[in-house]
C-alpha positions in Angstrom: -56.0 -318.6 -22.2 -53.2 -319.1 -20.0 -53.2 -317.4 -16.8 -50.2 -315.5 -15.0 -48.7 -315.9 -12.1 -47.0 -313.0 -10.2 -48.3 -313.1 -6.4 -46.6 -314.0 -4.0 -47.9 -315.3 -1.0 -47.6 -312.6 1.2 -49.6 -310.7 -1.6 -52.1 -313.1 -2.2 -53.1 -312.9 1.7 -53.3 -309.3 1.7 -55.5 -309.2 -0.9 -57.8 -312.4 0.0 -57.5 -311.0 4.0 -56.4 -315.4 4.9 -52.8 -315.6 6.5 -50.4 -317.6 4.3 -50.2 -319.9 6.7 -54.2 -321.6 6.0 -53.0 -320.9 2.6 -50.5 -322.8 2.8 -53.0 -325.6 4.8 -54.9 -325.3 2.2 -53.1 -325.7 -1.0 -51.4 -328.9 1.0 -54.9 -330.4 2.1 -57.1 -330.0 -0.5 -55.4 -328.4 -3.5 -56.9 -325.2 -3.5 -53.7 -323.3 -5.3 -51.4 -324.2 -8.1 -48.8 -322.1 -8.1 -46.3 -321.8 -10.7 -42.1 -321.3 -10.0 -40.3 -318.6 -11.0 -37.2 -318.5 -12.4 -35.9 -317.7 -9.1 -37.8 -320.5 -7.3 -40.4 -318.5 -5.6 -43.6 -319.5 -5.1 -46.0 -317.4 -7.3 -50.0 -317.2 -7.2 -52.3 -315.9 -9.7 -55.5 -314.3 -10.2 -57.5 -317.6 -10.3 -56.0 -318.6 -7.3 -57.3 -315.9 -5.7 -60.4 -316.2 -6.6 -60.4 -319.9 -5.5 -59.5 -318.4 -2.3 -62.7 -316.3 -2.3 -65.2 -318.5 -2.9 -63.7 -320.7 -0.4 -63.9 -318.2 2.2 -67.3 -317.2 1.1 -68.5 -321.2 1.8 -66.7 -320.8 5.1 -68.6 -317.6 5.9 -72.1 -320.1 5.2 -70.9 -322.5 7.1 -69.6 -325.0 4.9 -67.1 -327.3 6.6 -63.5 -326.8 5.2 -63.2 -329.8 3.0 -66.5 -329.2 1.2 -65.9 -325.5 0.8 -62.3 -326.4 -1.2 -64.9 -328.8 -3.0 -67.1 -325.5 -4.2 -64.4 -323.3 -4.6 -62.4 -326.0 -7.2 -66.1 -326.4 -9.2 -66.7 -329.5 -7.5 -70.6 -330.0 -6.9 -71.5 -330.7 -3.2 -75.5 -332.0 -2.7 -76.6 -331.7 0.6 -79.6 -332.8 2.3 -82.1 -330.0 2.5 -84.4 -329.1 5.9 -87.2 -330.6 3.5 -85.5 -334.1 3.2 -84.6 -334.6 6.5 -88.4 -333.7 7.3 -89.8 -336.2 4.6 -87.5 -338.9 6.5 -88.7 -337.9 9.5 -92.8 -337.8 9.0 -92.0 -341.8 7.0 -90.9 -342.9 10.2 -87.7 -343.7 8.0 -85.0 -343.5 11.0 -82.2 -345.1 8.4 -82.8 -342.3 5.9 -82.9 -339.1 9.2 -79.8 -340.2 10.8 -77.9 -340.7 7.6 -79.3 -337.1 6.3 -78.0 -335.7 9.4 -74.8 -337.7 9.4 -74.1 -336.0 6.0 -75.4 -332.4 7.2 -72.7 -332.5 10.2 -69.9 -333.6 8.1 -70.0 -331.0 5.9 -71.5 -328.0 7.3 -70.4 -326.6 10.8 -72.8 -327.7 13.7 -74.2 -323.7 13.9 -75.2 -324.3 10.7 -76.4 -327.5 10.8 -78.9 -326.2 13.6 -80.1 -322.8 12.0 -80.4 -323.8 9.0 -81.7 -327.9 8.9 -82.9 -328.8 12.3 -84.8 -326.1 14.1 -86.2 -325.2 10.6 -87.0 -328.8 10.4 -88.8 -328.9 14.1 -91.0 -325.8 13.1 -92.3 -327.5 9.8 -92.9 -330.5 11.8 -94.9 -328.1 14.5 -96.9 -326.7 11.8 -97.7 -329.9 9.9 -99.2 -331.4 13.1 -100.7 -328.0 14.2 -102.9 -328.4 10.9 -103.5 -331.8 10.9 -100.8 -332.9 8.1 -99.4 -335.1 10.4 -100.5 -337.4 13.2 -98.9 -337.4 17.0 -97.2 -340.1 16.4 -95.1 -338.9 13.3 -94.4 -335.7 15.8 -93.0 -337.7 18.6 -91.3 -339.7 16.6 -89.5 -337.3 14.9 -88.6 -334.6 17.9 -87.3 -337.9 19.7 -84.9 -338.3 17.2 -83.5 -335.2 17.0 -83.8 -334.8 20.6 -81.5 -338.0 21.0 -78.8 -336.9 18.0 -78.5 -333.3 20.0 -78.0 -334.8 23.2 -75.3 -336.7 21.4 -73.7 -334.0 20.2 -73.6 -332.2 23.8 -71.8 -335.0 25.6 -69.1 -333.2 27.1 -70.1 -330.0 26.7 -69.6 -329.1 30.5 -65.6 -329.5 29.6 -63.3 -326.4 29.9 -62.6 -323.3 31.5 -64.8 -321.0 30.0 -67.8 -319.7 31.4 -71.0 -321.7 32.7 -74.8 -321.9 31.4 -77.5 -323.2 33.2 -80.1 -324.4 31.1 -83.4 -325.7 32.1 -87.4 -325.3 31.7 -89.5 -324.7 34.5 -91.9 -326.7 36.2 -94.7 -327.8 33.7 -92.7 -327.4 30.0 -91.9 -330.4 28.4 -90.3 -328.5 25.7 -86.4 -328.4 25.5 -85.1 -328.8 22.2 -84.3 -325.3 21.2 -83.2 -324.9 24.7 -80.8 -327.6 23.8 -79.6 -326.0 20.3 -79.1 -323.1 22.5 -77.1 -325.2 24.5 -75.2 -326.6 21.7 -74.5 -323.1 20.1 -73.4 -321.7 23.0 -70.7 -324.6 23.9 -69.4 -323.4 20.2 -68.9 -320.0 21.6 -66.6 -322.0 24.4 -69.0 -321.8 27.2 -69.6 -324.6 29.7 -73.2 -325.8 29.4 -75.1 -327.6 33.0 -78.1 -329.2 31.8 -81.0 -329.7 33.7 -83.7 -330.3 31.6 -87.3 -329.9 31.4 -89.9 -329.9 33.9 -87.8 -328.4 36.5 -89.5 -326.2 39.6 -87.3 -322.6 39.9 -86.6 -323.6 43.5 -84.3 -326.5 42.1 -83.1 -324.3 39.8 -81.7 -321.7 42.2 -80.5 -324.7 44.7 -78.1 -325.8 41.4 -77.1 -322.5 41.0 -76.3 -321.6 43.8 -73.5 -324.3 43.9 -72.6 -324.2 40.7 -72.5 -320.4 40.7 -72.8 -319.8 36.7 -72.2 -316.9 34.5 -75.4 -317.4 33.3 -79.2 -319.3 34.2 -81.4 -319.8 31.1 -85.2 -320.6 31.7 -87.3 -321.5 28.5 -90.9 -322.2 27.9 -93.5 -322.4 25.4 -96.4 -322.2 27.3 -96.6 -318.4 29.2 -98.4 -320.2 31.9 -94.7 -321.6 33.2 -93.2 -318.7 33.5 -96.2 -316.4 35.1 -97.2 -319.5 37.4 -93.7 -318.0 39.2 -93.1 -314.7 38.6 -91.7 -314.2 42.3 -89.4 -317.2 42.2 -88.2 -316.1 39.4 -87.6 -312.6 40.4 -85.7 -314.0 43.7 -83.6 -316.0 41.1 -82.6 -313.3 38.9 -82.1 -311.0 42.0 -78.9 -313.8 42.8 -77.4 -314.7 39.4 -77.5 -313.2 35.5 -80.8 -314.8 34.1 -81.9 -314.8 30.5 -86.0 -316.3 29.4 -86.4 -317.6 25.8 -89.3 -319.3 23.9 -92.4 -318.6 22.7 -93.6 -318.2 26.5 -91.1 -315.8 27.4 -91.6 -311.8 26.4 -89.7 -308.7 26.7 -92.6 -307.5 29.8 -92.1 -310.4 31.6 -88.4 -310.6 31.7 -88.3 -306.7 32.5 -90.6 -307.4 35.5 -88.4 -310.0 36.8 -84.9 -308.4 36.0 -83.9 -310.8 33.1 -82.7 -310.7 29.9 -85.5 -311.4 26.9 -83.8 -313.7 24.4 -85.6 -313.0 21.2 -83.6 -314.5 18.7 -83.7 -317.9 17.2 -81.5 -320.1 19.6 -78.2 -320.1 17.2 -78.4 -316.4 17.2 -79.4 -316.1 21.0 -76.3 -318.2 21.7 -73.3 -315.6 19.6 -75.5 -312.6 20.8 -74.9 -313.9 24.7 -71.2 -315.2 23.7 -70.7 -311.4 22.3 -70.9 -310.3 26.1 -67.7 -310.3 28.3 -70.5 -311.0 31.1 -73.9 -311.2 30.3 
């Protein structure tokens, strides 16, 4: 059944809500329209085309990279490591088979995405394997050192720009940081600048390196409650000076009410646009 053609593409981007322009990017890049002439040579889209369009915005919206959402759109299958095979890598001590399931996860979904929705899910599995004995110590280090390392990759230069500044760190006990680093990561997607300090960091160094860097925003995260009631009046003193936000599983809406902070309850993807959302947070 042949289809007909009568949009042009002014039309077809009011009706898909894309500027003809990325049309345009798009029908040259990946060949996401096929326009017919008409007989006065204009340009003219149909009704399949359209729907191309949609389901490539949709892929978009899920955060599918631009190349592999033309790939759905046109009816072209794209397999993509799951959360569950980047685990399976990960607990066989199989560091080929990890890096190139995350190679393929970051070249074809955006970096948000690949975060939500493949690594931290990953971590928790991991947590809760070794929690019930499914996995030993071993198999846990091994694999939050690996993604540790790729994420720390993936941050270098994330302190570039003009945009405004994060300081991350845990305090003094928590050897936990890799959310905090996600967070981190998220964030510089937002177009923040992200200081880095790390874990096992005493609040007193983490007022002295804000106080020079003087950022838009100090972020303190723990798992264990201990590290974060262990200095209570630091921390107070701390938030007294500078916009402060506590996540993790330590952290709690009481505790950052008593102190003056900001509770970020959210997974660290969703922390990060909820902060970015802010003019000032």
């Amino acid at each position: 059944m042949e289809v007909s053609a009568d949009l042009r593409i002014g039309e077809l981007a009011r009706r898909t809500g894309v500027s003809p322009e990325l049309l345009r990017a798009w029908e040259r890049r990946y060949g996401l329209l096929r326009p017919e002439r008409s007989s006065g040579g204009y340009r003219l889209y149909s009704a399949e085309d359209e729907r191309r369009v949609g389901k490539m915005t949709g892929a978009l919206g899920r955060g599918i990279s631009a190349a592999e959402a033309a790939k759905l759109a046109l009816g072209n299958a794209v397999d993509l490591p799951s959360a569950g095979t980047l685990v399976e890598a990960l607990v066989a001590f199989d560091d080929v088979g990890a890096h190139a399931a995350l190679d393929r996860l970051l070249s074809s979904l955006t970096l948000e995405s690949v975060l939500r929705d493949s690594v931290l899910p990953a971590l928790r599995d991991l947590g809760e394997r070794w929690q019930s004995g499914q996995i030993t110590i071993a198999q846990e280090h091994f694999a939050s050192n690996l993604l540790r390392g790729r994420m720390l990759g993936l941050a270098r230069g994330w302190d570039r720009g003009s945009g405004p500044r994060a300081l991350l760190a845990c305090p003094a006990g928590e050897q936990h940081d890799i959310s905090l680093i996600a967070f981190g990561l998220a964030l510089r997607e937002h177009g923040w600048r992200i200081t880095y300090i790390g874990t096992d960091t005493p609040v007193a160094t983490i007022a002295e390196t804000a106080r020079a860097l003087r950022p838009d925003l100090v972020v303190m995260a723990a798992v264990d409650p201990l590290r974060f009631s262990a200095c209570v009046e630091e921390l107070r003193d701390v938030s007294a000076q500078f916009p402060v936000a506590l996540a993790g599983a330590g952290a709690g809406k009481e505790l950052a009410a008593q102190i003056g902070a900001t509770y970020l309850a959210e997974g660290s993807v969703e922390a990060a646009a909820a902060i970015a959302s802010l003019e000032r947070p």
